[in-house]
C-alpha positions as CSV (number, residue, x, y, z in Angstrom):
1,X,0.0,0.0,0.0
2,X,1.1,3.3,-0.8
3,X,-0.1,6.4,1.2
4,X,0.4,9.6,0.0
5,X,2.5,12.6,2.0
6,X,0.7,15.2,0.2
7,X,-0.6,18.2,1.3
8,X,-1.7,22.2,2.1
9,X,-2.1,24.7,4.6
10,X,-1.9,28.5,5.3
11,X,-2.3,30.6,8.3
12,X,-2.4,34.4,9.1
13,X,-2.0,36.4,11.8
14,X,-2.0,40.0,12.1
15,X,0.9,41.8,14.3
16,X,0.7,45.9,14.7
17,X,1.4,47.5,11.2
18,X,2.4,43.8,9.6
19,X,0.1,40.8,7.8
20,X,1.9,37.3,8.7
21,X,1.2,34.7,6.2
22,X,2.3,31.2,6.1
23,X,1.9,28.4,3.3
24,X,3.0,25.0,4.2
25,X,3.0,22.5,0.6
26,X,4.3,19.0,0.9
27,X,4.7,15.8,-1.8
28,X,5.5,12.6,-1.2
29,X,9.3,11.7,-0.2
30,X,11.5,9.3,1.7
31,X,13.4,11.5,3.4
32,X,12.4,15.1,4.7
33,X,13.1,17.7,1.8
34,X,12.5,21.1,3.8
35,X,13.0,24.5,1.8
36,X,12.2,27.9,3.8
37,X,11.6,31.3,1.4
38,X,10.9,34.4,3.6
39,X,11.4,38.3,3.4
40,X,15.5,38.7,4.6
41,X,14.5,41.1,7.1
42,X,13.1,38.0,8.9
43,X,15.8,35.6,7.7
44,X,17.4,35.2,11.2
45,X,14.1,33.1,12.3
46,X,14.6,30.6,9.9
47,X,16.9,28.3,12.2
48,X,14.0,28.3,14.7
49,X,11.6,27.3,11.9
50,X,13.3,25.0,10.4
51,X,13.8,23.3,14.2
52,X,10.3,23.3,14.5
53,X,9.3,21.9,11.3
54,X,11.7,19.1,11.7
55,X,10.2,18.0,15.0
56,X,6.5,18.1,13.3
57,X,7.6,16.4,10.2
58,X,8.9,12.9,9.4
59,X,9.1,13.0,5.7
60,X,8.0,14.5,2.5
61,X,9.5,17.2,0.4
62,X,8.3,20.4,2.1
63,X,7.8,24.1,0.7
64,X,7.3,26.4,3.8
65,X,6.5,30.2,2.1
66,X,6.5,33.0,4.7
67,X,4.9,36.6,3.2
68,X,5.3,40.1,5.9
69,X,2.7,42.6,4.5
70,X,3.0,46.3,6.1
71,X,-0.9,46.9,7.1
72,X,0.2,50.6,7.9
73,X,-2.1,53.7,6.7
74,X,0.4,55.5,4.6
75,X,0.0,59.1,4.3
76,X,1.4,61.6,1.4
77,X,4.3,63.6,2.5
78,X,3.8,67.4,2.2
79,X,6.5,69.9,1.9
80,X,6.2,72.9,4.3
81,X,8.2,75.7,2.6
């Protein structure tokens, strides 16, 4: 029997001025394939992700997609001569 490792998920979460969003895509593999694309600014987190995904997950080659959106009400600047 062959069971497949496939699978999807995402998650947001809102943090003051910033939109968190997480995609999680996995296929079928023997060993555990983990790839981690997120903004640089955040780029010192990914050994604590990639810690925690390795205790969740056994196998599978895994796509984990982190997005940072600014939620921030920008104004125009104005020039006071």
């Amino acid at each position: 029997m062959i069971r497949s490792m496939t699978g999807f998920g995402k998650a947001e979460r809102l943090a003051p001025n910033k939109k968190f969003s997480v995609e999680i895509r996995s296929l079928n593999s023997k060993q555990l394939d983990l790839s981690i694309k997120m903004p640089s600014a955040y780029r010192s987190l990914e050994p604590e992700i990639r810690t925690l995904a390795t205790k969740a997950l056994q196998r599978g080659k895994v796509e984990i997609f982190v997005t940072a959106e600014s939620t921030a009400v920008e104004t125009s600047a104005h020039i006071n001569k």
